[in-house]
LUMGU-636793 format. One line per field, with one value per residue (C-alpha): residue in three letters; residue number from 1; y, z, x. Coordinates in nm, 3 decimals. Example, Ala and Ser with C-alpha at 12.3 -4.5 7.8 and 13.67 -1.06 7.14 Angstrom:
BEGIN
rest c(ALA_SER)
nr c(1_2)
north c(-0.450_-0.106)
up c(0.780_0.714)
east c(1.230_1.367)
//
This chain:
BEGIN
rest c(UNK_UNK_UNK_UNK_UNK_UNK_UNK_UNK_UNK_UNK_UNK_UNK_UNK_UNK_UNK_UNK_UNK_UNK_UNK_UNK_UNK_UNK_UNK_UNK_UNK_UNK_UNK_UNK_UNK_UNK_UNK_UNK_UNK_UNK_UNK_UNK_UNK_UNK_UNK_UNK_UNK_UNK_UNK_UNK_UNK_UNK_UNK_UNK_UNK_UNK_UNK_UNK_UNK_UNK_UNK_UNK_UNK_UNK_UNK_UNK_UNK_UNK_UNK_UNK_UNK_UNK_UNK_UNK_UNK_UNK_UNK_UNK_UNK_UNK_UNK_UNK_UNK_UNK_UNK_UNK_UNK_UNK_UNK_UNK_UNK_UNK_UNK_UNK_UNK_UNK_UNK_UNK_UNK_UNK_UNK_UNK_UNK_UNK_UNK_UNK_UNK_UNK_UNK_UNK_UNK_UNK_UNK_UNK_UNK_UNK_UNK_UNK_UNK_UNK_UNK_UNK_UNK_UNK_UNK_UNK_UNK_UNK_UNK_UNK_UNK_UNK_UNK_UNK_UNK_UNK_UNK_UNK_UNK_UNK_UNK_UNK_UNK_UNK)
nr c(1_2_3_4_5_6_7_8_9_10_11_12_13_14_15_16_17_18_19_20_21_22_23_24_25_26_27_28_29_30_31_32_33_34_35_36_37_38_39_40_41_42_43_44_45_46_47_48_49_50_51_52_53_54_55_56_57_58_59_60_61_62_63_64_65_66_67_68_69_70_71_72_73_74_75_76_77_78_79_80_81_82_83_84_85_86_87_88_89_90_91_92_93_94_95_96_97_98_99_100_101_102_103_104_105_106_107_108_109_110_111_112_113_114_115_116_117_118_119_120_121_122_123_124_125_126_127_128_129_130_131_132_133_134_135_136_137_138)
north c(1.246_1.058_1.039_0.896_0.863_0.798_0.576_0.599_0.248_0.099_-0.288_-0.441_-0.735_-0.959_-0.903_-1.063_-1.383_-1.539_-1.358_-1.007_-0.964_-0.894_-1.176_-1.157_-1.197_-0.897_-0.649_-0.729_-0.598_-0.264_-0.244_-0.292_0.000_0.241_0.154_0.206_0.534_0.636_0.607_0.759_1.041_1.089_1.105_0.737_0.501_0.094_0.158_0.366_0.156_-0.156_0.014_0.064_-0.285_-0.267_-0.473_-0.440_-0.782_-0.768_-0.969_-0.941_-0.894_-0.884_-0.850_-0.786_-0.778_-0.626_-0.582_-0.673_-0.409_-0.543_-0.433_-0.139_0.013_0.370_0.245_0.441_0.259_0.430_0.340_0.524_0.509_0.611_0.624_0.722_0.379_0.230_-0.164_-0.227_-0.044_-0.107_0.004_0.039_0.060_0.135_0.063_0.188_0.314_0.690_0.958_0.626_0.610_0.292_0.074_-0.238_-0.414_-0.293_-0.416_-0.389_-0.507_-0.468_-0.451_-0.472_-0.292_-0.590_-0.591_-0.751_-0.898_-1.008_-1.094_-0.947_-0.686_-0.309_0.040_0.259_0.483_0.831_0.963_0.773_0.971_1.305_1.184_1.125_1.362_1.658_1.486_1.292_1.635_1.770)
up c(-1.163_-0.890_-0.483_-0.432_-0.085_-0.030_0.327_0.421_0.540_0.693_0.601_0.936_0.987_1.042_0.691_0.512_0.404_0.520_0.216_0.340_0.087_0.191_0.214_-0.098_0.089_0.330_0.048_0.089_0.434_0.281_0.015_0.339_0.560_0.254_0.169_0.536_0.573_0.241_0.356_0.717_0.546_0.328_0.606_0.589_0.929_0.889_1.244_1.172_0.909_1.102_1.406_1.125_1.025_0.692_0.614_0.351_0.260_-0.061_-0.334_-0.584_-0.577_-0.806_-0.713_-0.942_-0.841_-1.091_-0.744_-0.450_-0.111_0.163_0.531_0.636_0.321_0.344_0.104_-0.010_-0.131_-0.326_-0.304_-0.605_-0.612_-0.976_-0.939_-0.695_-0.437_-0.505_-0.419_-0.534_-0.437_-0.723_-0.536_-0.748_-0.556_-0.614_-0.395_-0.432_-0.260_-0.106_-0.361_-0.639_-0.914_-1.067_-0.896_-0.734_-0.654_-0.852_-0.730_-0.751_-0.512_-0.517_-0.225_-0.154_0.050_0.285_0.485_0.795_0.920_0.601_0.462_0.138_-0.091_-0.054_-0.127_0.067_0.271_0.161_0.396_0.132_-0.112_0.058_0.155_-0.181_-0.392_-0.319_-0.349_-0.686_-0.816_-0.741)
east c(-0.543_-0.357_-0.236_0.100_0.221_0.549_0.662_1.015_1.145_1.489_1.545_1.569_1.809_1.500_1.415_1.669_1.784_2.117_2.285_2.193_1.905_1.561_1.357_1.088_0.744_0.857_0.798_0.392_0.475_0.647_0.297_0.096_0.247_0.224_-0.073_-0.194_0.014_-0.136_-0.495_-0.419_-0.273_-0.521_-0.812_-0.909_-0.769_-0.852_-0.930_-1.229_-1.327_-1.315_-1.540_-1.831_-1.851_-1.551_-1.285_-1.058_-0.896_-0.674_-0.822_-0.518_-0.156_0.163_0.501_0.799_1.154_1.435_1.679_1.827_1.751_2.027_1.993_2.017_1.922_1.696_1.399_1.129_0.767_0.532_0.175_0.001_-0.363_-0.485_-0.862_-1.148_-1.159_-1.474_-1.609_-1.249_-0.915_-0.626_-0.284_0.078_0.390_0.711_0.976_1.391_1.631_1.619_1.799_1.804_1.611_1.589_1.300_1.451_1.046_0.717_0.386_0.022_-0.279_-0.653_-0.853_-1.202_-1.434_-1.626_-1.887_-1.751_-2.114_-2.171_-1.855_-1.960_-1.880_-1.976_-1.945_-1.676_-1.853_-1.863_-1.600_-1.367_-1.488_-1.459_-1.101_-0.950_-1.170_-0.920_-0.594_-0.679_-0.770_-0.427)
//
């Protein structure tokens, strides 16, 4: 049981270093628009959320690099969601090239469902639930 969601990206010039190498901290950035895609996709917009009082900050994240993306390469970043979201979101990623196999940056994150008022944790609200129920099934 699982929902992966993959989010086609081009490295921008911006993104990289003076040797032509992205930059590490923008691959947080890549996690973050497949994780956001992934949710959209599967029924659940941060902009909804956020207009009935949730955040979602992340709590946790890892990062692991085995290779170098240059500009202008086609990525592709997996965000792989394992389990039901409950208080807590874990997220894996996988990022590589497009048509490549081997993964050049593996991550993880956990997020957590807040209560914006309160700034405390809470239970996703059950459209979450009836979001992800059919495509962790599949």
């Amino acid at each position: 049981m699982a929902y992966t969601y993959s989010h086609a990206h081009r490295v921008r010039y911006r993104e990289c270093d003076p040797m032509g190498v992205v930059y590490h901290t923008h691959y947080l950035d890549y996690f973050e628009m497949a994780r956001t895609e992934a949710l959209r996709h599967a029924g659940v917009r941060y902009r909804d959320l956020e207009a009935n009082g949730i955040i979602m900050p992340v709590v946790h994240v890892e990062v692991d690099y085995h290779g170098p993306a240059h500009y202008d390469d086609p990525l592709v970043v997996d965000a792989h969601f394992t389990q039901m979201p409950t208080v807590r979101v874990p997220i894996d990623y996988t990022v590589y090239r497009e048509g490549g196999d081997d993964a050049l940056v593996t991550g993880h994150t956990t997020l957590c469902f807040t209560d914006a008022e309160a700034r405390r944790p809470t239970s996703p609200p059950e459209a979450v639930h009836e979001a992800f129920a059919p495509l962790l099934e599949e």
